[in-house]
N, CA, C and O atoms as CSV, one atom per row, in Angstrom:
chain,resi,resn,atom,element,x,y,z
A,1,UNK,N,N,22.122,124.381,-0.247
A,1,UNK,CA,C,22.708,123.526,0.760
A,1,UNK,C,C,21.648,122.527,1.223
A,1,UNK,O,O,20.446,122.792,1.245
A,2,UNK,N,N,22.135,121.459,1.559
A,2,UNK,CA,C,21.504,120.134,1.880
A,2,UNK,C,C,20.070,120.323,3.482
A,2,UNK,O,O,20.735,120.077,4.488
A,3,UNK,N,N,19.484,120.443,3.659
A,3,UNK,CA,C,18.592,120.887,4.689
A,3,UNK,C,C,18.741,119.619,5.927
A,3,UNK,O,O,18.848,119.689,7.151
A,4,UNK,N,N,18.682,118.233,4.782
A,4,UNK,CA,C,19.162,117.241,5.651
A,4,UNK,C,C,20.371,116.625,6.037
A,4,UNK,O,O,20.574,115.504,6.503
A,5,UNK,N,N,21.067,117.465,5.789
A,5,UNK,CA,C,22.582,116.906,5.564
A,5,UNK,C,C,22.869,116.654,7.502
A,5,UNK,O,O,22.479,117.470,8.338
A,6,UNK,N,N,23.484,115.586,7.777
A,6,UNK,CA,C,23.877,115.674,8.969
A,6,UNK,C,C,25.096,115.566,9.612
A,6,UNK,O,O,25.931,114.721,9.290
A,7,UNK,N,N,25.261,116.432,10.568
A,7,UNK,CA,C,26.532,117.131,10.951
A,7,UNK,C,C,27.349,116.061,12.101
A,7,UNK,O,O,28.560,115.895,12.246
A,8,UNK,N,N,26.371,115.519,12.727
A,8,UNK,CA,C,26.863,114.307,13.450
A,8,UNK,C,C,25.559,113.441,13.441
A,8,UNK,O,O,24.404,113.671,13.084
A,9,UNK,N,N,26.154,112.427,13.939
A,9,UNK,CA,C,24.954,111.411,14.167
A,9,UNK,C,C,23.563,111.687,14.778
A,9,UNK,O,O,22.643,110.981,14.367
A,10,UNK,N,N,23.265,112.733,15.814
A,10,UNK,CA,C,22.166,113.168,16.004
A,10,UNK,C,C,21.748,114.334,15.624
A,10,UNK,O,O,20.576,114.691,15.740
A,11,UNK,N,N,22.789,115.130,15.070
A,11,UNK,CA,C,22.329,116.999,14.855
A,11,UNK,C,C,22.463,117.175,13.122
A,11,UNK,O,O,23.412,116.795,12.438
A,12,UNK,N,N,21.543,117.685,12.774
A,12,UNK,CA,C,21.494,117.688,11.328
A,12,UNK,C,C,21.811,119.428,10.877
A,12,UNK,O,O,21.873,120.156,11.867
A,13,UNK,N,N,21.932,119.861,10.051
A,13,UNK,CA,C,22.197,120.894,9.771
A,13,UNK,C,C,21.534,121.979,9.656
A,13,UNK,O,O,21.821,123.152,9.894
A,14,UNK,N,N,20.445,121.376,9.194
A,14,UNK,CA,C,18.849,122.099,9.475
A,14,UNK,C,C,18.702,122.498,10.948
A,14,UNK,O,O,18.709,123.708,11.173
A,15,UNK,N,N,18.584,121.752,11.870
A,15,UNK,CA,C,18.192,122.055,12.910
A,15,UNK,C,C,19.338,122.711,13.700
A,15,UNK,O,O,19.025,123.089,14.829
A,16,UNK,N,N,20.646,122.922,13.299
A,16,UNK,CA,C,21.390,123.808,13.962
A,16,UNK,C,C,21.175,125.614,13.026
A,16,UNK,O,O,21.452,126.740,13.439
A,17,UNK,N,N,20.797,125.322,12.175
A,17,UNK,CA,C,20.482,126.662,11.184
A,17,UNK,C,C,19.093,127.267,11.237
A,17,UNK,O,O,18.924,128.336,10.652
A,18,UNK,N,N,18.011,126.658,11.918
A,18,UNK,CA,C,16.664,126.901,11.957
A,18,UNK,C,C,16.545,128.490,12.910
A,18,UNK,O,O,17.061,128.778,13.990
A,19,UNK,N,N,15.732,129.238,12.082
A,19,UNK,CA,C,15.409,130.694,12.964
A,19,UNK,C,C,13.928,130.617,12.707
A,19,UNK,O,O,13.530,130.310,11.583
A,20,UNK,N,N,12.963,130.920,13.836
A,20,UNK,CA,C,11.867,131.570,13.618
A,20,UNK,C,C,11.910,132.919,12.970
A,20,UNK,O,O,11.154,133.227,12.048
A,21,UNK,N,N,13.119,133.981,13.650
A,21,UNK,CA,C,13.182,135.444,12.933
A,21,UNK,C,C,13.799,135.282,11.839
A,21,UNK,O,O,13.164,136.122,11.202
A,22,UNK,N,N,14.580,134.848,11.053
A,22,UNK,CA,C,15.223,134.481,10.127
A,22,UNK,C,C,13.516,133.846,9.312
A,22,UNK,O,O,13.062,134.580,8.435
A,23,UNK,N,N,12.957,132.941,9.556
A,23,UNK,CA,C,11.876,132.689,8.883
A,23,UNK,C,C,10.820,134.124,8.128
A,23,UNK,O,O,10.401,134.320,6.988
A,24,UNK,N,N,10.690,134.986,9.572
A,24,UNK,CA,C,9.564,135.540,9.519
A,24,UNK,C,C,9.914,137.004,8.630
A,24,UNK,O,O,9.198,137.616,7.837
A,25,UNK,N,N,11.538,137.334,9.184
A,25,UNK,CA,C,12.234,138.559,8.229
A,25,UNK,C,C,12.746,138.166,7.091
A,25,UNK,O,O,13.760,138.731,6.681
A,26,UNK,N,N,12.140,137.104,6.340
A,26,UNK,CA,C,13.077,136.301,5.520
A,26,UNK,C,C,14.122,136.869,5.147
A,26,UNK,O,O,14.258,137.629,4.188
A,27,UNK,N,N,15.104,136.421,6.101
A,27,UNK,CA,C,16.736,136.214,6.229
A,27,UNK,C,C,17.789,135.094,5.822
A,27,UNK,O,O,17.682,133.976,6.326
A,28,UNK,N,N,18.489,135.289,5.197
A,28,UNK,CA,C,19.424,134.016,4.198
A,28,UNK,C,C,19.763,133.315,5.456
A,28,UNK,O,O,19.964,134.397,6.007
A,29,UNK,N,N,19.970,132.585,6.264
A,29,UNK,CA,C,21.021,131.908,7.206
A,29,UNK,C,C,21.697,130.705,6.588
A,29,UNK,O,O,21.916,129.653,7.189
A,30,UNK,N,N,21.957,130.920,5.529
A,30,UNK,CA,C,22.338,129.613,4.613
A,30,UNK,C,C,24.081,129.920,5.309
A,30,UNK,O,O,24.304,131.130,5.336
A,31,UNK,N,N,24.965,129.285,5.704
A,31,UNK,CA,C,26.288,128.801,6.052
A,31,UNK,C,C,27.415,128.595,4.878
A,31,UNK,O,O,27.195,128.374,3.687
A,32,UNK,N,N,28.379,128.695,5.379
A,32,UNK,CA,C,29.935,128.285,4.041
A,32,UNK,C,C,30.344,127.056,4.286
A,32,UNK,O,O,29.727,126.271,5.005
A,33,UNK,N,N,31.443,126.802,3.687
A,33,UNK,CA,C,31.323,125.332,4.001
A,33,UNK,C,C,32.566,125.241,5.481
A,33,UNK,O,O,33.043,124.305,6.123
A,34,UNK,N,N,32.684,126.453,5.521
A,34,UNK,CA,C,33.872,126.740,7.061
A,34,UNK,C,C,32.909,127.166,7.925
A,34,UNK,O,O,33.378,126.912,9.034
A,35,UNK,N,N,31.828,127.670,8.070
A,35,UNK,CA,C,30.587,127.693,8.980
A,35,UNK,C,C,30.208,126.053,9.343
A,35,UNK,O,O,30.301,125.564,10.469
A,36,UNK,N,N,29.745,125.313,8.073
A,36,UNK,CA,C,29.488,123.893,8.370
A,36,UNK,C,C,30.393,123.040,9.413
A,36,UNK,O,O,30.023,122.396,10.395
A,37,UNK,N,N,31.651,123.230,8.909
A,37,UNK,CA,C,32.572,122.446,9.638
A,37,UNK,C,C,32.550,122.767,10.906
A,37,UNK,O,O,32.591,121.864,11.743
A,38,UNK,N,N,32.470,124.318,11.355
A,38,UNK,CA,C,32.588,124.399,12.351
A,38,UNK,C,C,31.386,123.988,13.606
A,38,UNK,O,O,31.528,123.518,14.735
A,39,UNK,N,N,30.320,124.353,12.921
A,39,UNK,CA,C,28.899,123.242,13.377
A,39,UNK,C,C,29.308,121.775,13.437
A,39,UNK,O,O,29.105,121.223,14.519
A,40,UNK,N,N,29.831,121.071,12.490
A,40,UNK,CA,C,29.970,119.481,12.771
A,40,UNK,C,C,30.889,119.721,13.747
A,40,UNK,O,O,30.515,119.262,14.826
A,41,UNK,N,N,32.001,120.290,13.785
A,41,UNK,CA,C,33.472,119.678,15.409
A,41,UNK,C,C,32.626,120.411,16.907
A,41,UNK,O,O,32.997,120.043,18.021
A,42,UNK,N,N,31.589,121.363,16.768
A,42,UNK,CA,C,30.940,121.595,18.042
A,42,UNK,C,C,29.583,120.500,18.083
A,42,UNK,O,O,29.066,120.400,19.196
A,43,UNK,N,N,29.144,119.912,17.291
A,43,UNK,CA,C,28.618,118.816,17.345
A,43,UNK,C,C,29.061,117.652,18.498
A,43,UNK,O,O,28.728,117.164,19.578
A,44,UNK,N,N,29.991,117.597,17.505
A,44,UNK,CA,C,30.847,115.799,17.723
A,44,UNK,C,C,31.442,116.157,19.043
A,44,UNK,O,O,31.152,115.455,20.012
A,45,UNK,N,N,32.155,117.062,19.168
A,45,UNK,CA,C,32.743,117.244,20.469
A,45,UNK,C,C,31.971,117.866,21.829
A,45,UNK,O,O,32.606,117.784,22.880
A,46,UNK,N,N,31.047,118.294,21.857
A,46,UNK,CA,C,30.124,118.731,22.971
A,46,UNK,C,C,28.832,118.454,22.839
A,46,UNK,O,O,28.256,118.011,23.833
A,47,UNK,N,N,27.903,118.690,21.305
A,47,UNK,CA,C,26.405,118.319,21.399
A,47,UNK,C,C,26.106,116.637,21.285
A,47,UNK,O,O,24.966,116.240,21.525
A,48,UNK,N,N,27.007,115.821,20.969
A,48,UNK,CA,C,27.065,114.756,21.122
A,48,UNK,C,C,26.738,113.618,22.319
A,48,UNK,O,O,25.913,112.728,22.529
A,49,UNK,N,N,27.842,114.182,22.930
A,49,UNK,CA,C,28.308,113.618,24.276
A,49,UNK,C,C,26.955,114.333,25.433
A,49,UNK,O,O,26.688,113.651,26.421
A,50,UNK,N,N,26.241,115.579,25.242
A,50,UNK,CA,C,25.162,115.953,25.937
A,50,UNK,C,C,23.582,115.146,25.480
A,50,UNK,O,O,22.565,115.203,26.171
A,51,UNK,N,N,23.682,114.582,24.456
A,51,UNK,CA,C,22.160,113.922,23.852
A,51,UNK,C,C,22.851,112.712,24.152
A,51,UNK,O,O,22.124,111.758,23.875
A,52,UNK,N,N,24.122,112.308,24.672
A,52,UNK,CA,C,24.367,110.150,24.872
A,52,UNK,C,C,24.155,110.486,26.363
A,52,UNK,O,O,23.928,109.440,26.972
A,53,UNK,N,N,24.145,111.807,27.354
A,53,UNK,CA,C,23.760,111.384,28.422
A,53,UNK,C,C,22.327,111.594,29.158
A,53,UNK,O,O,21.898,110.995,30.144
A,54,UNK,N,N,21.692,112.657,28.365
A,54,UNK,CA,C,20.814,113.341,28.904
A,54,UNK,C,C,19.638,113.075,27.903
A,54,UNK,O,O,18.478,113.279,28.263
A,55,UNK,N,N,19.997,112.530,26.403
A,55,UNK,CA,C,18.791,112.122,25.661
A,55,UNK,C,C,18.391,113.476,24.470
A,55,UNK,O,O,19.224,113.773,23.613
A,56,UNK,N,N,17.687,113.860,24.514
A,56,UNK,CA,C,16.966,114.459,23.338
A,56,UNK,C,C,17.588,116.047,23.970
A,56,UNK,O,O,17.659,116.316,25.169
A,57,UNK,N,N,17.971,116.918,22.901
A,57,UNK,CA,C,19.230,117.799,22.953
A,57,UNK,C,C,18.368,119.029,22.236
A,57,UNK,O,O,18.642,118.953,21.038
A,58,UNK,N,N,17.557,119.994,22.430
A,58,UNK,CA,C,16.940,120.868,21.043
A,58,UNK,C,C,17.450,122.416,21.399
A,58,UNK,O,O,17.453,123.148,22.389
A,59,UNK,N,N,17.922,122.490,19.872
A,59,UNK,CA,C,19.034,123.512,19.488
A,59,UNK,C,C,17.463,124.495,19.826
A,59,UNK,O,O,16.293,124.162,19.634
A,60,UNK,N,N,18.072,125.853,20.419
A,60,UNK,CA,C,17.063,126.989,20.237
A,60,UNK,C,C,17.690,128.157,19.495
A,60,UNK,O,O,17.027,129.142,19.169
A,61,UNK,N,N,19.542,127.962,19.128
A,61,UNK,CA,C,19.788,129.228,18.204
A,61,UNK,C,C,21.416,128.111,17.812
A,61,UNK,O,O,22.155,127.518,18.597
A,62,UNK,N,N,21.456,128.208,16.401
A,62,UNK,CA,C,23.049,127.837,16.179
A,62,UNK,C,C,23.613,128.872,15.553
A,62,UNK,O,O,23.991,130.013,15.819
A,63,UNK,N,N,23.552,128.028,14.498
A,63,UNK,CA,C,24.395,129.551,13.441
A,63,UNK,C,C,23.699,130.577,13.461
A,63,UNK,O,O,22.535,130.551,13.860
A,64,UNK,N,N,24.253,131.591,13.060
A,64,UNK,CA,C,23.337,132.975,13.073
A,64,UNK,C,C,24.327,133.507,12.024
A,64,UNK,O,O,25.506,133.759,12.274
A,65,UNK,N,N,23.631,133.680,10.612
A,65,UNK,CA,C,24.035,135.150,9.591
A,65,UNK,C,C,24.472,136.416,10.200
A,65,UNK,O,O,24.025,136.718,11.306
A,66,UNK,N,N,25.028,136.933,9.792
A,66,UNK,CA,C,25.249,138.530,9.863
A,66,UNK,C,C,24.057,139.274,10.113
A,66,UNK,O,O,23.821,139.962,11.106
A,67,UNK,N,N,23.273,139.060,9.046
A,67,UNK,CA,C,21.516,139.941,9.256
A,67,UNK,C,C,20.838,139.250,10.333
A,67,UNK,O,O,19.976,139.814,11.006
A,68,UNK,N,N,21.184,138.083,10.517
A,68,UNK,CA,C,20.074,137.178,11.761
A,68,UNK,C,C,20.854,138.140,12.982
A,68,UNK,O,O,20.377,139.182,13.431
A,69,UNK,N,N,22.026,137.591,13.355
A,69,UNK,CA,C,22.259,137.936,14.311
A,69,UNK,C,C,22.006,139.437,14.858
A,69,UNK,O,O,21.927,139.685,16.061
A,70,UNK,N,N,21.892,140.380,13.870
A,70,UNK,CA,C,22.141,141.879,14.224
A,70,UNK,C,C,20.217,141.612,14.849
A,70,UNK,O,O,20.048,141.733,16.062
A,71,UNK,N,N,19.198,141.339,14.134
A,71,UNK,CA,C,18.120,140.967,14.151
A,71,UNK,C,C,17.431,140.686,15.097
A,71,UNK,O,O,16.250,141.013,15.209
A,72,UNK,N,N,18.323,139.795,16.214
A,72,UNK,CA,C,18.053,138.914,17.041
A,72,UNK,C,C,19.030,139.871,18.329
A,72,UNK,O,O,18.890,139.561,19.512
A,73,UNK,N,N,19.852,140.857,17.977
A,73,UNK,CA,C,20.204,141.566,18.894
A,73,UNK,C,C,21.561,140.876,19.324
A,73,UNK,O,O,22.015,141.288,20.391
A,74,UNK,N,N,22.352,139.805,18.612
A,74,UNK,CA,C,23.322,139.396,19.029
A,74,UNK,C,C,24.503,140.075,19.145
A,74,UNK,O,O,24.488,141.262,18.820
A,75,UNK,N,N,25.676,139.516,19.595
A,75,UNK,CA,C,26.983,140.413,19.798
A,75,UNK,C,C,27.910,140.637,18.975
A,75,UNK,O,O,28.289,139.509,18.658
A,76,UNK,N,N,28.711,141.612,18.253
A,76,UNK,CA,C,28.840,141.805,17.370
A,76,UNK,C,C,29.760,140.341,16.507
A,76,UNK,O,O,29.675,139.798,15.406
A,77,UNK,N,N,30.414,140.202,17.461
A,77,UNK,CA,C,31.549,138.901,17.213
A,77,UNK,C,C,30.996,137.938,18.131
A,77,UNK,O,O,31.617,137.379,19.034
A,78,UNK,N,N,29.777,137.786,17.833
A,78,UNK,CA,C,29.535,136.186,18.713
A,78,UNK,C,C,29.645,135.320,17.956
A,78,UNK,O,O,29.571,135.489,16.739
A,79,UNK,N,N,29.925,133.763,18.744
A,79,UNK,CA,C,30.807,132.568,18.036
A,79,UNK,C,C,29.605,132.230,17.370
A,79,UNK,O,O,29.964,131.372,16.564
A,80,UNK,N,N,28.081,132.447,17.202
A,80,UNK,CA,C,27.134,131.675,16.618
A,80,UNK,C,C,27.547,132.645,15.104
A,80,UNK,O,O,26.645,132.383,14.309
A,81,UNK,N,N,28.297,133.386,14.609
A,81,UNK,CA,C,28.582,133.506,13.532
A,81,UNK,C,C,29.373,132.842,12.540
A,81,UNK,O,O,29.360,132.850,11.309
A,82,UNK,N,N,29.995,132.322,13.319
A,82,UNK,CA,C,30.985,131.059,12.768
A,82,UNK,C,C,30.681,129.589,12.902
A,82,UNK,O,O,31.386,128.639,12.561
A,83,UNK,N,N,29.359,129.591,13.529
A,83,UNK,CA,C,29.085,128.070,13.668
A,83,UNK,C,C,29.653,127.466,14.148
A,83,UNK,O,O,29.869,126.274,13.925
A,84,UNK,N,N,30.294,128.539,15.426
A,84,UNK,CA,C,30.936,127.827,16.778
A,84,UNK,C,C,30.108,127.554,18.156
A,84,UNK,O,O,30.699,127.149,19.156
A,85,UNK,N,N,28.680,127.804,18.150
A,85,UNK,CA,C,28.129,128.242,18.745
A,85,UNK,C,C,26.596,127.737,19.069
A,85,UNK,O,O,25.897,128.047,18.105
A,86,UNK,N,N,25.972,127.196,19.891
A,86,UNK,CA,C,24.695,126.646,20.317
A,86,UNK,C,C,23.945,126.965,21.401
A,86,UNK,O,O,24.411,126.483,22.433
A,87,UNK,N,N,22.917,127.624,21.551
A,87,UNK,CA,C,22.366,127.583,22.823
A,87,UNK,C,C,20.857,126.566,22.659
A,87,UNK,O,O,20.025,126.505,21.754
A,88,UNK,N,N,20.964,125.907,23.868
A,88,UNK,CA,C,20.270,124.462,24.790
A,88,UNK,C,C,19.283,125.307,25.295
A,88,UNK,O,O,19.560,126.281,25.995
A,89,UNK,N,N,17.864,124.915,24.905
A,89,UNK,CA,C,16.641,125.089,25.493
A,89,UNK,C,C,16.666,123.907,26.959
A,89,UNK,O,O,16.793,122.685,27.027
A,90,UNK,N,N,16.510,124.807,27.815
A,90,UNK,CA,C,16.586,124.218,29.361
A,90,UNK,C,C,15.160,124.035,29.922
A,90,UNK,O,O,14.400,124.962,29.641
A,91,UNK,N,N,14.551,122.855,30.786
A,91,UNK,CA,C,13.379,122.809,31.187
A,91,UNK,C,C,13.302,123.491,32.387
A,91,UNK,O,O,12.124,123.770,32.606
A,92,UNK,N,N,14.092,123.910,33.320
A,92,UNK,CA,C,14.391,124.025,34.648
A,92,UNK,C,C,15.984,124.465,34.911
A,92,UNK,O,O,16.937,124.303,34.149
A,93,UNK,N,N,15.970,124.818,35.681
A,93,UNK,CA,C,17.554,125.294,36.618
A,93,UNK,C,C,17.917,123.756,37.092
A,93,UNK,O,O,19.116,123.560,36.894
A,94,UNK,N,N,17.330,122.729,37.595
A,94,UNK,CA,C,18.344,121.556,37.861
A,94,UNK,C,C,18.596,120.532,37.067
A,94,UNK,O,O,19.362,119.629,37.404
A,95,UNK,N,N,17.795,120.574,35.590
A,95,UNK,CA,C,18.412,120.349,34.499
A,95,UNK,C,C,19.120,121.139,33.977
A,95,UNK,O,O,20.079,120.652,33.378
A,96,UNK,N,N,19.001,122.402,33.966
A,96,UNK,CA,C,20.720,122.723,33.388
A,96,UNK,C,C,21.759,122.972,34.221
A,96,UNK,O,O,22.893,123.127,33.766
A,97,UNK,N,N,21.475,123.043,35.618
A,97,UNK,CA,C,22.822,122.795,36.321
A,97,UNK,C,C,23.848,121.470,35.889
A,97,UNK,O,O,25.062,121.383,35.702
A,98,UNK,N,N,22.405,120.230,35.819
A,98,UNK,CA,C,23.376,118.787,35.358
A,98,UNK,C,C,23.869,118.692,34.301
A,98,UNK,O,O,24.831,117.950,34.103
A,99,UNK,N,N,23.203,119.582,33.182
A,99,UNK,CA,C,23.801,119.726,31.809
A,99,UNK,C,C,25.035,120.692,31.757
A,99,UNK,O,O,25.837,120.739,30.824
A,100,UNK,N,N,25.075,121.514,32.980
A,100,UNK,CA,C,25.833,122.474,32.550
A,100,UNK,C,C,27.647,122.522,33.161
A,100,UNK,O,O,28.610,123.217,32.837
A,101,UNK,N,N,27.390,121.067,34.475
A,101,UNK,CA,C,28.210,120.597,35.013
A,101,UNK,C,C,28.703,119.127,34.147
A,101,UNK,O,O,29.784,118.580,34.368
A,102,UNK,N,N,27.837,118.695,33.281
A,102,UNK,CA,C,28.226,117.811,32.739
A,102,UNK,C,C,28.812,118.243,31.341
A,102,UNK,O,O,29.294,117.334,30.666
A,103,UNK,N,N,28.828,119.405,30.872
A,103,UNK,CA,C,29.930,120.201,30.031
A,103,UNK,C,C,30.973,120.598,30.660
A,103,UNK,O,O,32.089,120.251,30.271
A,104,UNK,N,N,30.818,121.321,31.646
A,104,UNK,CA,C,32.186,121.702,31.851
A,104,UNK,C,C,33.024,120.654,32.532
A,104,UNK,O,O,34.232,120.763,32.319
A,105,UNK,N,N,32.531,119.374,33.529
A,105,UNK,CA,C,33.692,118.206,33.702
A,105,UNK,C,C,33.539,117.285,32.475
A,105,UNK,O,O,34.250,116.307,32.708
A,106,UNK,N,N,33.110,117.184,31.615
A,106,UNK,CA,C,33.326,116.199,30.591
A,106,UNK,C,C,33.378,116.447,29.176
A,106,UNK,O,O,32.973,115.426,28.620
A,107,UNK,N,N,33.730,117.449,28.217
A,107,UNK,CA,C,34.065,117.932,27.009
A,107,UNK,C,C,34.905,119.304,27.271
A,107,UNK,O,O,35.087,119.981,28.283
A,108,UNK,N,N,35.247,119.393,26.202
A,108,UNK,CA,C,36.135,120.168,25.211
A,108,UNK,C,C,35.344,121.305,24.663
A,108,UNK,O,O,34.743,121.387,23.591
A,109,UNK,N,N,35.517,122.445,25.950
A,109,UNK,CA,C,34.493,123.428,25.552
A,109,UNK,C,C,35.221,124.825,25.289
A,109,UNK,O,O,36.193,125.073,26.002
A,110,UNK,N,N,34.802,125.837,24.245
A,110,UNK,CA,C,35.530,127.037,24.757
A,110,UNK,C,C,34.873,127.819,25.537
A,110,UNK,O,O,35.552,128.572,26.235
A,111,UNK,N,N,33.700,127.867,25.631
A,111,UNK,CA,C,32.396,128.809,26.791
A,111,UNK,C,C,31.372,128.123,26.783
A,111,UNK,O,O,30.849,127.461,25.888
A,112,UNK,N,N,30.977,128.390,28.300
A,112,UNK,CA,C,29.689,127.702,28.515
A,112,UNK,C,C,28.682,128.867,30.000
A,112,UNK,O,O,29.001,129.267,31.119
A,113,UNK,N,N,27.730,128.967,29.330
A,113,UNK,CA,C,26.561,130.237,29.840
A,113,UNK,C,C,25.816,129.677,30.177
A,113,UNK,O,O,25.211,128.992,29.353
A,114,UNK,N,N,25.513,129.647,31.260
A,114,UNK,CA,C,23.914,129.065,32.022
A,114,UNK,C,C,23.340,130.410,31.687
A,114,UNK,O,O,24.080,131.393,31.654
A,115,UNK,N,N,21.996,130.503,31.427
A,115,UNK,CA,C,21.737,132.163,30.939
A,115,UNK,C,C,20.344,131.813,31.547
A,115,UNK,O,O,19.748,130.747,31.701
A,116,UNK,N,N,20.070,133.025,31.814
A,116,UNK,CA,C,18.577,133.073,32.750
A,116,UNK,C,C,18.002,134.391,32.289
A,116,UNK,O,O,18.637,135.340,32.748
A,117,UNK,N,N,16.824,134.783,31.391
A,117,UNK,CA,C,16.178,136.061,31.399
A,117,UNK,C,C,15.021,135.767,32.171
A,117,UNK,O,O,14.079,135.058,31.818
A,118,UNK,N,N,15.187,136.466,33.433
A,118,UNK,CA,C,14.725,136.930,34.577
A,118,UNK,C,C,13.232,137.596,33.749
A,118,UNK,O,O,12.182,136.966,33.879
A,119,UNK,N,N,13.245,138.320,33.283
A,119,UNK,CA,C,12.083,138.872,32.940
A,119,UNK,C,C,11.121,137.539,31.976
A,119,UNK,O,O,10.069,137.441,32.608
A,120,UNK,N,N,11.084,136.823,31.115
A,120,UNK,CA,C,10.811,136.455,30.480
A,120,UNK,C,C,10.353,134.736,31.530
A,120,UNK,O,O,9.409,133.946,31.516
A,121,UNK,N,N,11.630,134.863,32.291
A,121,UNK,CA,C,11.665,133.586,33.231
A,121,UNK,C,C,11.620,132.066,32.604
A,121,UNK,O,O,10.966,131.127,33.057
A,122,UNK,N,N,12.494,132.057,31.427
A,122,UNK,CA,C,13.533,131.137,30.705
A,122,UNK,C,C,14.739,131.092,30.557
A,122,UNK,O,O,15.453,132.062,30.300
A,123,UNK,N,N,15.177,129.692,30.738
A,123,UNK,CA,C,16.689,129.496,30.976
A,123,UNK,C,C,17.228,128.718,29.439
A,123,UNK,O,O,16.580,127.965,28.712
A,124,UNK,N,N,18.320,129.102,29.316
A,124,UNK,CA,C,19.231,128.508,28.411
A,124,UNK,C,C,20.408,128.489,28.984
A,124,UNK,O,O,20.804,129.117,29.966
A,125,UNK,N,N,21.280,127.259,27.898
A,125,UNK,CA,C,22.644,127.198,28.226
A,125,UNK,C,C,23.632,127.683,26.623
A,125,UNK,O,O,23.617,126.972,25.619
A,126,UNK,N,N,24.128,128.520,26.687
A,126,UNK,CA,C,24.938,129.062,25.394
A,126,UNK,C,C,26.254,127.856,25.330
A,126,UNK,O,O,26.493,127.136,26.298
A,127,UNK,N,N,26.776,127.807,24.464
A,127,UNK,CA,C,27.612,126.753,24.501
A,127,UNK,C,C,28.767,126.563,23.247
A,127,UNK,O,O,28.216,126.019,22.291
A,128,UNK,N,N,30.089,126.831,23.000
A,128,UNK,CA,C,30.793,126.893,21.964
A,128,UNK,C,C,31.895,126.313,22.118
A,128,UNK,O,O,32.268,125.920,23.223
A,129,UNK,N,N,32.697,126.148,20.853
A,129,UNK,CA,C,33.601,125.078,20.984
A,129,UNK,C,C,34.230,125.683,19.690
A,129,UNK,O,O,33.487,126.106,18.805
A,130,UNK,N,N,35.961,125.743,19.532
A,130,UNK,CA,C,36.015,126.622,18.540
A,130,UNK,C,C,37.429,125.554,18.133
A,130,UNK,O,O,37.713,124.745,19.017
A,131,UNK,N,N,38.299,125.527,16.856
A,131,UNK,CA,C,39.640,125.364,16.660
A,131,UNK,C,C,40.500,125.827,16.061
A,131,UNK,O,O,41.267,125.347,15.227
A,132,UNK,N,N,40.365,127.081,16.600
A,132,UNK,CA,C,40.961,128.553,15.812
A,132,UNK,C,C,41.823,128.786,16.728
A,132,UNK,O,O,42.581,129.740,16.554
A,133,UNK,N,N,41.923,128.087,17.783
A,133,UNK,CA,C,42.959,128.022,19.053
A,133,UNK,C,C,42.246,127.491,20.460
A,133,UNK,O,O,41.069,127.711,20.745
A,134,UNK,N,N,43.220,126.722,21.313
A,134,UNK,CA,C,42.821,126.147,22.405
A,134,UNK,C,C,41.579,126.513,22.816
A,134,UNK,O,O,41.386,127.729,22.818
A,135,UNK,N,N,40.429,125.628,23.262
A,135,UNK,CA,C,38.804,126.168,24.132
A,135,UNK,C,C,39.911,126.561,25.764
A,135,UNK,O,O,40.893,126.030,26.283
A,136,UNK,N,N,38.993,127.822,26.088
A,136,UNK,CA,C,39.380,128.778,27.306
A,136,UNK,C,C,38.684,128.013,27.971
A,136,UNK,O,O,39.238,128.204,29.054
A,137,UNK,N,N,37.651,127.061,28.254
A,137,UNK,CA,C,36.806,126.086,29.050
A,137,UNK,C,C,36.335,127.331,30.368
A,137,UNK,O,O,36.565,127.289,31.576
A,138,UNK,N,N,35.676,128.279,29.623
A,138,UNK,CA,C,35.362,129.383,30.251
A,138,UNK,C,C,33.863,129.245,30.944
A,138,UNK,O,O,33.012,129.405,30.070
A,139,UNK,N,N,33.415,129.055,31.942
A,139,UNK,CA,C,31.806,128.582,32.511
A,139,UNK,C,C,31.366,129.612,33.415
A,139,UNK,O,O,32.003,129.634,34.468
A,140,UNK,N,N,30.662,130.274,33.325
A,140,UNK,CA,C,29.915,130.984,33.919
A,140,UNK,C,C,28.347,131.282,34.422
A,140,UNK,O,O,27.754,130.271,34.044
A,141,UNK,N,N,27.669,131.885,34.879
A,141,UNK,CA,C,26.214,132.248,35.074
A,141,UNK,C,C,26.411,133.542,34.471
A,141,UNK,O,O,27.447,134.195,34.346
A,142,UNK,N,N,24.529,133.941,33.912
A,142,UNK,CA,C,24.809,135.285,33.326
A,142,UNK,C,C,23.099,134.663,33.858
A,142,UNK,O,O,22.449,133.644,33.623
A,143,UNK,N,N,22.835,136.168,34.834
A,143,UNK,CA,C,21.316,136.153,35.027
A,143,UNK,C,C,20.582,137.825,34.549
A,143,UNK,O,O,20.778,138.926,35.064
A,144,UNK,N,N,19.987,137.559,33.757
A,144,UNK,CA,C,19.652,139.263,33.163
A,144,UNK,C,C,18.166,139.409,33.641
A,144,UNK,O,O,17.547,140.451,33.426
């Protein structure tokens, strides 16, 4: 598969597929071409519209394999298996409040996680978008 292939105008495919653990356990995270698609329509429709307002956008987990995800401790059916799925490296809590209010009033989302590990004391925003049926435009906090 194409490393540079790009999924929308700013997000390339590479950089929604990139794992450090996937690097280091060398783990396949190579995608189908129904994984891809589903990376380009959460692109175009939510990671898009967040890098035309806020500027430079960096993926910290997209797709996730079967072996990545178990790896990485993910959930058994989380949407980053289908390449429905992105979580946003956050600088601060009032940048991702604005990022995280500027998803949920302005795109087409099915979930959106302000996520905070308390112990570690880094924030992310999880973020998916699916068309396997209507987005639940579901927004929450999750502080662990």
């Amino acid at each position: 598969m194409e490393d540079n292939k790009m999924l929308s105008e700013h997000f390339s495919l590479e950089e929604m597929t990139r794992s450090g653990v996937a690097i280091r356990m060398r783990i396949d995270n190579n995608p189908d071409e129904g994984q891809v698609e589903n990376m380009r329509q959460l692109c175009r429709n939510v990671l898009e519209p967040v890098r035309r307002r806020f500027g430079v956008t960096r993926i910290t987990s997209g797709f996730r394999s079967q072996a990545l995800n178990a790896a990485v401790g993910g959930a058994p059916d989380s949407q980053h298996l289908r390449g429905e799925a992105a979580d946003l490296h956050i600088s601060n809590m009032e940048v991702g409040r604005k990022v995280f209010d500027f998803i949920r009033l302005h795109t087409d989302f099915d979930q959106l996680l302000f996520e905070r590990r308390i112990k570690g004391g880094y924030w992310w925003l999880h973020v998916s978008f699916t068309t396997r049926r209507p987005n639940r435009h579901q927004a929450m906090l999750d502080w662990r």
